[in-house]
TIMIPA-122432 format. One record per residue (C-alpha): residue in three letters; x, y, z. Coordinates in steps of 0.001 Angstrom, whole numbers, plus 500000, padded with zeros to 6 digits. Example, Ala and Ser with C-alpha at 12.3 -4.5 7.8 and 13.67 -1.06 7.14 Angstrom:
% residues 2
ala512300495500507800;ser513670498940507140;
This chain:
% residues 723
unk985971667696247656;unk989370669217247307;unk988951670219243940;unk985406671842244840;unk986938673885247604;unk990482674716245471;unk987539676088242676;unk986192678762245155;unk988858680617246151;unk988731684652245855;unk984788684474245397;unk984973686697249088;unk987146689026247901;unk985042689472244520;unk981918690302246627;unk983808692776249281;unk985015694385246272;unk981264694830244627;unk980115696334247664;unk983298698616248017;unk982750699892244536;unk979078699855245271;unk979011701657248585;unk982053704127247271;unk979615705208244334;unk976595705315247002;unk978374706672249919;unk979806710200248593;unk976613711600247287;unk974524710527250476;unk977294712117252446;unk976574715197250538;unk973013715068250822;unk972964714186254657;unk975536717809254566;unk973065719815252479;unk970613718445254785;unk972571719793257856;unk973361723473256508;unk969416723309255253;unk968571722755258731;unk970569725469260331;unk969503728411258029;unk965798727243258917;unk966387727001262634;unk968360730684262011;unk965072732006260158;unk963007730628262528;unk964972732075265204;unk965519735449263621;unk961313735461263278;unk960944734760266927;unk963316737775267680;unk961825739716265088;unk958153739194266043;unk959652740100269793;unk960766743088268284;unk957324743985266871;unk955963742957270353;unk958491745165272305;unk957177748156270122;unk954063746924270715;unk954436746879274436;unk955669750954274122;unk952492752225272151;unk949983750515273921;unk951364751572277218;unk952713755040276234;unk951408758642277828;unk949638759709274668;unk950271763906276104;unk954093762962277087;unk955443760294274990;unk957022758994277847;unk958013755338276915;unk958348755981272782;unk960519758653273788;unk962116756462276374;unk962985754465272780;unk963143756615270276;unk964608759516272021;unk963909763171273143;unk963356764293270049;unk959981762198268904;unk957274763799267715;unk954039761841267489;unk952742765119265191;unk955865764549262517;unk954227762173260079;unk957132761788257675;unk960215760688259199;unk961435757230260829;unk962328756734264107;unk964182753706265080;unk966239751700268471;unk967659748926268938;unk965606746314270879;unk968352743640272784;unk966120740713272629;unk967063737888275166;unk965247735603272218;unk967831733770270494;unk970479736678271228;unk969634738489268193;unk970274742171268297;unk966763743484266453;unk966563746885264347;unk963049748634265541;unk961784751389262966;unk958314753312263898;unk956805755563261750;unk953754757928262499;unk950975757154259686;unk949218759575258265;unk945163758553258746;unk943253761035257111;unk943293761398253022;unk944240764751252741;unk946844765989250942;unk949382766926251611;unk950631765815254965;unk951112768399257359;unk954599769411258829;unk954784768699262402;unk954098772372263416;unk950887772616260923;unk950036769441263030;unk950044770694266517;unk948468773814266437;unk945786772177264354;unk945277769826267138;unk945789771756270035;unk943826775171268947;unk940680772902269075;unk938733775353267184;unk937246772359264998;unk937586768927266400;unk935952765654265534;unk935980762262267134;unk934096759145266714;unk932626756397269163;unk929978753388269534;unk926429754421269793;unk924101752562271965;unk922432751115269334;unk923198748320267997;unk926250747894265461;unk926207751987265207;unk928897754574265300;unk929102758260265771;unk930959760886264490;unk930597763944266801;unk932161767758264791;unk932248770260267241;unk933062773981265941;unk933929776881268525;unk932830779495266310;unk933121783077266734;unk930688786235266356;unk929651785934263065;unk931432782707261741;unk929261780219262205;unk927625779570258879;unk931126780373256943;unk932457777158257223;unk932218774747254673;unk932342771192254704;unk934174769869251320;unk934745765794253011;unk933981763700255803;unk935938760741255909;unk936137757619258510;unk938800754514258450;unk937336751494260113;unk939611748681261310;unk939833745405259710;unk937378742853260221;unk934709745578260019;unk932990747268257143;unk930618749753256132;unk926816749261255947;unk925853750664252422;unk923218753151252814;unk923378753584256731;unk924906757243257068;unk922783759842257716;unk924294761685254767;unk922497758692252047;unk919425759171253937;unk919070763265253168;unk917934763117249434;unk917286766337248068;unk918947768487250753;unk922422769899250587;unk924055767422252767;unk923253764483250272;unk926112762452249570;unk926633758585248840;unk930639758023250076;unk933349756123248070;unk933937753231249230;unk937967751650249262;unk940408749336250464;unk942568751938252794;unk945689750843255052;unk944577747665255763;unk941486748461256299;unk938528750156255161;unk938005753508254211;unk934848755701253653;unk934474759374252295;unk931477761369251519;unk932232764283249314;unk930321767835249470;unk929690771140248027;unk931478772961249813;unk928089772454252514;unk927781775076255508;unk928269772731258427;unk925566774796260609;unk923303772980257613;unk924062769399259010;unk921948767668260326;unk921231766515264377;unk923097769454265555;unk923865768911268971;unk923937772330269965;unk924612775855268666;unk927335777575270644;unk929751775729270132;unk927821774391266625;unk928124770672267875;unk926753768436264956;unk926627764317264560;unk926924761563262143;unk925563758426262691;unk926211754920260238;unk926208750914260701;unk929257748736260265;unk929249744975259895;unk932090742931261867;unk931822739625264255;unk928772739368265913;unk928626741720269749;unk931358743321268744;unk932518746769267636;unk936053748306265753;unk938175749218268589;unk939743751515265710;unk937669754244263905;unk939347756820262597;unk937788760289261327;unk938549763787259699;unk937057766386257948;unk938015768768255251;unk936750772029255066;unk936891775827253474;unk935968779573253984;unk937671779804257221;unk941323779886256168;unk942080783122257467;unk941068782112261050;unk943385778948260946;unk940863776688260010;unk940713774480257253;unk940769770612258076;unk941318768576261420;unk941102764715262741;unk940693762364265663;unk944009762435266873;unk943250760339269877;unk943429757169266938;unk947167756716266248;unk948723754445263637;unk952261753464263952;unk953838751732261153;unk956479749178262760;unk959029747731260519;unk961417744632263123;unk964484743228261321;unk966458740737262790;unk968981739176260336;unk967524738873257407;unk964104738296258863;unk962137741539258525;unk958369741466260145;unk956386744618259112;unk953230745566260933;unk950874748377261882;unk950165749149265552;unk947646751646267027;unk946242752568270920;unk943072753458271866;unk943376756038274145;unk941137758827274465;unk941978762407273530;unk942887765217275478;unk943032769067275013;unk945181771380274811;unk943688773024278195;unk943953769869280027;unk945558769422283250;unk946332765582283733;unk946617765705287328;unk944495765925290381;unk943558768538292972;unk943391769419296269;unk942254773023297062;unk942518775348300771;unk941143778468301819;unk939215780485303849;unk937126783879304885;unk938381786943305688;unk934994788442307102;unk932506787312309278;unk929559788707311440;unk930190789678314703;unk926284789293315860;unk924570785782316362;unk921049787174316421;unk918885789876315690;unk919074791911311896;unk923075792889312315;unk923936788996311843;unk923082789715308338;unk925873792194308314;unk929818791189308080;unk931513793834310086;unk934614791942310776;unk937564792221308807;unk940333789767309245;unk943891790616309203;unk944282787328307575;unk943479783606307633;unk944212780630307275;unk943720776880305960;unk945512773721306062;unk946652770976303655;unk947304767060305134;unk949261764297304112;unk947160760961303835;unk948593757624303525;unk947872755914300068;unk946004752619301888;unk943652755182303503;unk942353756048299659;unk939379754428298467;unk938952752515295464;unk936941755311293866;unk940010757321293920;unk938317760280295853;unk940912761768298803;unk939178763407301273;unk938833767151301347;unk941895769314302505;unk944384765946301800;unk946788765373299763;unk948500761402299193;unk951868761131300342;unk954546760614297629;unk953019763159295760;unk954185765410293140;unk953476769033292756;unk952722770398289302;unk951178773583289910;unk949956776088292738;unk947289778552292325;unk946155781329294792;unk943157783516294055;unk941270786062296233;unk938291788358296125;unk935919790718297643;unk933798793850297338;unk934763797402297201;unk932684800491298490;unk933391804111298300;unk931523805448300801;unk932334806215304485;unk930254807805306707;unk930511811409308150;unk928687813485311008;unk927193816919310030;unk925433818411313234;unk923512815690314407;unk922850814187311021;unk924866811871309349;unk925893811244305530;unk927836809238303155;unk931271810100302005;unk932840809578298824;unk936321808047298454;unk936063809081294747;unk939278806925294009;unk937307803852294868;unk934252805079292507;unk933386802362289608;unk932170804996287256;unk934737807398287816;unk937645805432287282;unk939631802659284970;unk940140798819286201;unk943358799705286333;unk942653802992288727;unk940597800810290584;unk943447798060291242;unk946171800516291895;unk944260803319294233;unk942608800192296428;unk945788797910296168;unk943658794906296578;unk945981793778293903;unk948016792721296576;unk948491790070299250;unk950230788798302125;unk950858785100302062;unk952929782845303749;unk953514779049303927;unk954097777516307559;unk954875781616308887;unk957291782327305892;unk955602785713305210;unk955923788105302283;unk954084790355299714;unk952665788902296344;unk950941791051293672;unk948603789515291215;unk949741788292287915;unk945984787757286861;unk943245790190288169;unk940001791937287050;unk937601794007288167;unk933740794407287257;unk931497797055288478;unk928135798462289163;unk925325800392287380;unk922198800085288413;unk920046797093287832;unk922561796358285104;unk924927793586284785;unk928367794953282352;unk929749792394280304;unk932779790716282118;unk936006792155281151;unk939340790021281220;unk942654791963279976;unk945735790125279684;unk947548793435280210;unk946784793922283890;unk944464791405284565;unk942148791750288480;unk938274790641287046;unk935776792969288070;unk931946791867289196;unk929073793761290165;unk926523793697293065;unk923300795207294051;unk925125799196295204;unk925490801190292555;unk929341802404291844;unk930620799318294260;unk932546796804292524;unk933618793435292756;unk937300791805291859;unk939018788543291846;unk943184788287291376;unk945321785758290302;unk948778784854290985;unk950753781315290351;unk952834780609293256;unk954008777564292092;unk957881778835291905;unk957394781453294858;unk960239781025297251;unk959337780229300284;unk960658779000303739;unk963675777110303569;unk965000778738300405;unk962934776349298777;unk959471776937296275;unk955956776285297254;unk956262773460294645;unk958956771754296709;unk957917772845300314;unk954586771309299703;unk956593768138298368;unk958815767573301443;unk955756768060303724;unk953924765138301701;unk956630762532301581;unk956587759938304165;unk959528761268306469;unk957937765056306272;unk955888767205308324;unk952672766343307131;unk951065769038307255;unk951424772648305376;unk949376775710306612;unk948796778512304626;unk947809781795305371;unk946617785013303335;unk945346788571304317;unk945852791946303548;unk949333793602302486;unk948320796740304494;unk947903796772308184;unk944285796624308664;unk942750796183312195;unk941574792989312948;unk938298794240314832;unk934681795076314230;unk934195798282313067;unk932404800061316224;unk931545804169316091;unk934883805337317050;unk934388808899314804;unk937171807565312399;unk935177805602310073;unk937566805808306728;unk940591804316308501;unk940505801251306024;unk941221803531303252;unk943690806148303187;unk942190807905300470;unk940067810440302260;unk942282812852303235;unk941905812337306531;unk944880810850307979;unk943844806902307905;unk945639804369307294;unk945152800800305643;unk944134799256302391;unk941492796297302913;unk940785793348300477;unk937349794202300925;unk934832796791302289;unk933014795484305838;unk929620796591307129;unk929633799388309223;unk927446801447311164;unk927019805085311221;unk929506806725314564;unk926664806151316515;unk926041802614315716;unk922254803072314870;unk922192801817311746;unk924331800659308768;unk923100802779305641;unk919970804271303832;unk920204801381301542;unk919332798451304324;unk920853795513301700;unk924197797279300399;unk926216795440303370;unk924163792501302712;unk926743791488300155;unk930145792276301518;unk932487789295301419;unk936520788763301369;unk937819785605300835;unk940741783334298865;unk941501779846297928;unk944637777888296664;unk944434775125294052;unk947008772541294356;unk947586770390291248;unk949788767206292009;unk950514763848290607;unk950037760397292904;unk951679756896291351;unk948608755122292940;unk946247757328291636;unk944501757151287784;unk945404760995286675;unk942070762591286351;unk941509765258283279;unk941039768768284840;unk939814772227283642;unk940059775715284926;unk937611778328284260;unk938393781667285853;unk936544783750284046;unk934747785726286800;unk930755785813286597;unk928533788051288649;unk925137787009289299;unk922670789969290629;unk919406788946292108;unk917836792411291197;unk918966791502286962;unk918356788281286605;unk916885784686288448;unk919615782506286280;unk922490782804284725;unk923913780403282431;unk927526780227281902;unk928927778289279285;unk931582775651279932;unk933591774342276932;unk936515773158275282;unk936832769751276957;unk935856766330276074;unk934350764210278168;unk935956760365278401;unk934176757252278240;unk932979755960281477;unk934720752585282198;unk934012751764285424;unk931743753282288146;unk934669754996290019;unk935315757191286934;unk932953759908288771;unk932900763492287071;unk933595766076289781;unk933252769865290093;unk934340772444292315;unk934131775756292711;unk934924779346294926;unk932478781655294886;unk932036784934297109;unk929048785684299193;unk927537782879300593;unk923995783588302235;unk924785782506305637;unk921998784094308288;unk920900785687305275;unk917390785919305074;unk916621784377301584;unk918089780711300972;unk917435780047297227;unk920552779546295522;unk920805776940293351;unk923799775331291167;unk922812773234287854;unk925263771275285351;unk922939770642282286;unk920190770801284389;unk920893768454286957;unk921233770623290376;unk924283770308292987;unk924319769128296331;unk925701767366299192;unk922795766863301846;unk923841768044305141;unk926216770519303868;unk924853771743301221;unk920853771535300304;unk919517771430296462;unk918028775000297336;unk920727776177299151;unk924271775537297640;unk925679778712298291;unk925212779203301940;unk928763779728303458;unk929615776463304079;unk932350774708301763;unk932621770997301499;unk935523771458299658;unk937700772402303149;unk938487770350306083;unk936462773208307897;unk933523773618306515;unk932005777311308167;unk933639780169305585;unk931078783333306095;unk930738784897302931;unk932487781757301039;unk931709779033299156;unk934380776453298063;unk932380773430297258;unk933253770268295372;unk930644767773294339;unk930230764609292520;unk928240765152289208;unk925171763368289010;unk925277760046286387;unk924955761084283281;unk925043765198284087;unk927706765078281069;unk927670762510278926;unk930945760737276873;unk932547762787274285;unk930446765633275340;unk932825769090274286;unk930344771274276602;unk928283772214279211;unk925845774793280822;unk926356775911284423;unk923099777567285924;unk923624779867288690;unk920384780809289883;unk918976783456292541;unk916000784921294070;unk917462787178296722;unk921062786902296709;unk924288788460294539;unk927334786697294585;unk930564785696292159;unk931701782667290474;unk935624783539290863;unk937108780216289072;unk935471776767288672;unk937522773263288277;unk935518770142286339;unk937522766819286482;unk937440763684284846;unk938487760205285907;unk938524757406283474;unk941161754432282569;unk941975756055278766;unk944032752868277324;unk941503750113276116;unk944272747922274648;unk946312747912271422;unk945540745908267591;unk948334745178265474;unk946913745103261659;unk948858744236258044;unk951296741708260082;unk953562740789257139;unk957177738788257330;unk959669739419254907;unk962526736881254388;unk965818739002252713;
């Protein structure tokens, strides 16, 4: 047994030493590949990390085009600084987004794209006034049938320019996950006339583009025009996509000729923006293309709201009998009052009550206009007959608009906010006068500017001035802008009353048969004094009887109204424009008068609270008038506001646009357009103004627009790039 356990000696050692040598050769490289695995791990957690920050990036970007003011810029420029221009298609803009993902720092670049192919690419400039002159514009939305699109070309065209535009292309970019139905366009279906054209079909910044190619066509030769002035002509196709639903992106342009030297030659949708956005964080770069839908505005837009004031300045003195169709008083001036409201107190539809403004809110612009009627007769006594006088300064025929303005002065006003009194002359006036049974085109200088109307005397005349008192100073050494401001904000007065009348002493009295019966003019030589914003009704010295002609006073109105443009945070900014192009309607010329509206463009309607609205000032309302037929249409659809204001009898010298709804011989009205008066992405409209018995003037007219513009945001081509 000895010998046995003598012959075994070492045998441990032999086998610790195997396994050292062993474990030696085995250990070193598995210690290097558990290392490799370690640094392997980190860069992928790093890249995976850098992604996430990166894709945040993207998202952040993101987050600023879907949610930016597509007139302001507001949050890209809150980014990519003051100096962003979403009409510069060729340079990069870039900022630093600190992403709390992973604490990477991530490089943001954004990059207009360029939609339409036509080359080249316009400067920035070109861009703009392409845009904003809106003299050819073209847009594109769902029809209601089914998987159908529209493209809608509307061309403002001047005398003689309609058929000298050409069309050369007409070209449309769908999103992806949509395509083109072969053979659907209107264009495929037209063999044999001009317009024929089958389009080329390509792949086209991610997603799908389609071009028909032309002849250099006419565009008055299209097909399903619209209407004729503007030439309003559309396009309709089929696209294919996932079943009940449509491309929230089509794009559209059109390239044109023969109307180069007017500035036109090709435009776009510009309401569908591409942004390229390139996210690098480390050496993770994530490249993708973003785009809004929000819906375009025009240059004439005001994105605000409105709240408008005024009042009368004439009335009837009699109640009964035939002189309550006469207004013999003059007012020195009046006066009308704007409130603050409280923000809970607003409905959901958005509508604030008439003669309110919300509190908080902003003041972009103020507007005061005013108008009446001018005659230039005065009576006289000859024995024991009486006649008519001539003021020959105050004669239509016999003198210029700008004669007229100056001799009568009604270029002038007194105004004053809360009693802070002074003299305004207008910026913006006209004047329009009278030959018999004739209606003179309406003339608008920019020179001197009172408009000028007609009614039923011959040689009277009719005017409406213009002056923006936005920056006036006021009370307070402060503007109207800011006075109104103060007043609306919570700690403020709450009220701001405004008042307007005549710059010349005029008495505030009926006219009676004194033997001085020029006094309102000073003009006659005889020694009166005062210059009126309008001529009243009065009777001869004897008060018999007011004239040979028994409807000349019939007519006589003075009156004004303020517009008051402002901004609410709680309220959706409705799309506003101003037409102030005065328009006389006669009932002796003609029973309606159509006066076009255009150069807007109607928004989708996304809810039922995005209600149309219109309102409007107009002189010589028919209150104790005999005749009551005067009726307001918008594309055929008539006005009203039963109690106020009747279908047949809009125009009646009540104003549901005031607080205070009696104005004698004014009408400020607003209304809510009937459903479907104007219909989405409409770029006109006809207003009927129609009479039997009555004359009276459309001074200015304010259509608004409510509707929630962003629909969301896509993000196409999302590509990652690992550096």
């Amino acid at each position: 047994m000895k010998g046995l356990a003598k012959g075994q000696k070492g045998q441990a050692l032999i086998a610790a030493l195997i396994v050292l040598v062993v474990g030696s050769l085995i250990l070193s490289p598995l210690l290097g590949l558990m290392g490799t695995g370690t640094k392997s791990g980190q860069v992928t957690d790093r890249k995976v990390h850098e992604t996430y920050a990166a894709d945040a990036g993207v998202e952040d970007a993101m987050w600023h085009i879907r949610n930016n003011d597509i007139e302001k810029d507001d949050l890209l420029r809150e980014v990519l600084g003051a100096g962003y221009n979403h009409y510069d298609y060729s340079s990069d803009y870039s900022y630093t987004y600190n992403s709390s993902v992973n604490d990477k720092d991530v490089a943001v670049n954004i990059t207009n794209v360029w939609m339409p192919m036509i080359t080249p690419t316009p400067d920035a400039a070109t861009a703009r006034q392409i845009i904003e002159g809106a003299k050819l514009m073209i847009v594109g939305y769902p029809s209601s049938n089914t998987s159908t699109y529209v493209i809608k070309i509307t061309y403002n065209w001047t005398t003689g320019q309609k058929d000298s535009l050409k069309v050369k292309t007409i070209g449309i970019w769908i999103s992806p996950g949509f395509g083109y139905v072969s053979g659907s366009s209107d264009f495929e279906k037209a063999s044999g006339k001009p317009y024929y054209s089958v389009p080329v079909v390509s792949p086209y910044k991610g997603g799908t583009a389609v071009v028909w190619n032309f002849s250099s066509v006419a565009l008055s030769s299209f097909p399903n025009k619209a209407s004729d002035s503007p030439l309003v002509v559309t396009v309709t196709f089929k696209y294919t996509g996932p079943e009940g639903q449509i491309p929230e992106l089509v794009s559209s342009w059109i390239d044109t000729t023969g109307m180069e030297s007017s500035g036109i030659t090709y435009t776009w949708d510009d309401s569908i923006r591409l942004y390229k956005i390139v996210s690098q964080a480390g050496t993770v770069q994530i490249e993708a293309y973003g785009a809004p839908s929000k819906f375009r505005k025009l240059k004439s837009t005001i994105s605000s709201d409105y709240a408008v004031a005024g009042n009368t300045l004439m009335k009837a003195t009699a109640t009964s009998g035939g002189d309550r169709y006469y207004r013999d008083t003059l007012y020195a001036e009046s006066n009308s009052t704007i409130t603050r409201t409280s923000l809970q107190s607003i409905p959901p539809s958005g509508i604030v009550p008439a003669g309110y403004i919300p509190e908080e809110a902003t003041i972009d612009k103020v507007y005061l206009y005013w108008s009446g009627w001018i005659d230039y007769h005065y009576w006289y006594k000859s024995g024991y007959n009486y006649y008519w006088g001539e003021i020959p300064a105050l004669k239509y025929s016999s003198n210029t608009k700008e004669q007229l303005i100056a001799n009568s002065k009604v270029g002038q006003v007194k105004f004053n906010v809360d009693s802070a009194t002074q003299t305004i002359t207008a910026n913006i006036s006209g004047v329009h006068g009278e030959e018999p049974y004739v209606v003179p085109d309406v003339q608008v200088t920019q020179a001197s500017d009172c408009k000028y109307g007609s009614p039923t005397a011959p040689d009277s005349w009719e005017y409406s001035c213009f002056k923006d008192i936005t920056n006036l100073v006021v009370s307070g050494n402060v503007t109207v802008q800011q006075y109104i401001e103060n007043a609306m904000k919570t700690a403020g007065s709450g009220t701001v009353t405004f008042t307007t009348g005549h710059a010349d002493a005029v008495r505030n009295q009926r006219r009676t048969g004194t033997g001085n019966d020029t006094y309102y003019f000073n003009l006659s030589g005889d020694g009166s004094t005062g210059y009126p914003l309008a001529t009243p009704a009065h009777k001869t010295p004897n008060d018999s009887h007011y004239d040979t002609d028994y409807s000349r006073y019939q007519w006589s109105y003075a009156g004004w109204s303020l517009i008051i443009f402002y901004k609410s945070p709680a309220l959706i900014q409705r799309q506003l424009y101003l037409y102030d192009n005065m328009t006389v309607v006669k009932y002796q010329v003609f029973d309606d008068v159509p006066v076009a509206i255009g150069n807007f463009l109607a928004p989708p309607v996304i809810s039922e609270n995005d209600k149309s609205h219109i309102t409007y000032f107009v002189g010589e309302g028919d209150y104790e008038y005999l005749y009551t037929d005067s009726k307001v249409k918008v594309n055929s659809n008539s006005l009203s506001d039963p109690p106020v204001n009747n279908a047949t009898d809009v125009l009646n010298s009540y104003s549901s646009g005031l607080p205070v709804t009696r104005t004698d011989g004014v009408d400020i009205d607003t209304f809510v357009l009937p459903q479907g008066c104007i219909l989405p992405y409409a770029t006109s409209a006809t207003l009927t103004l129609h009479t039997t018995e009555e004359t009276y003037t459309l001074v200015y007219l304010v259509l608004s627009f409510r509707s929630e513009l962003t629909t969301g945001g896509v993000i196409t081509n999302y590509q990652i790039k690992v550096n």
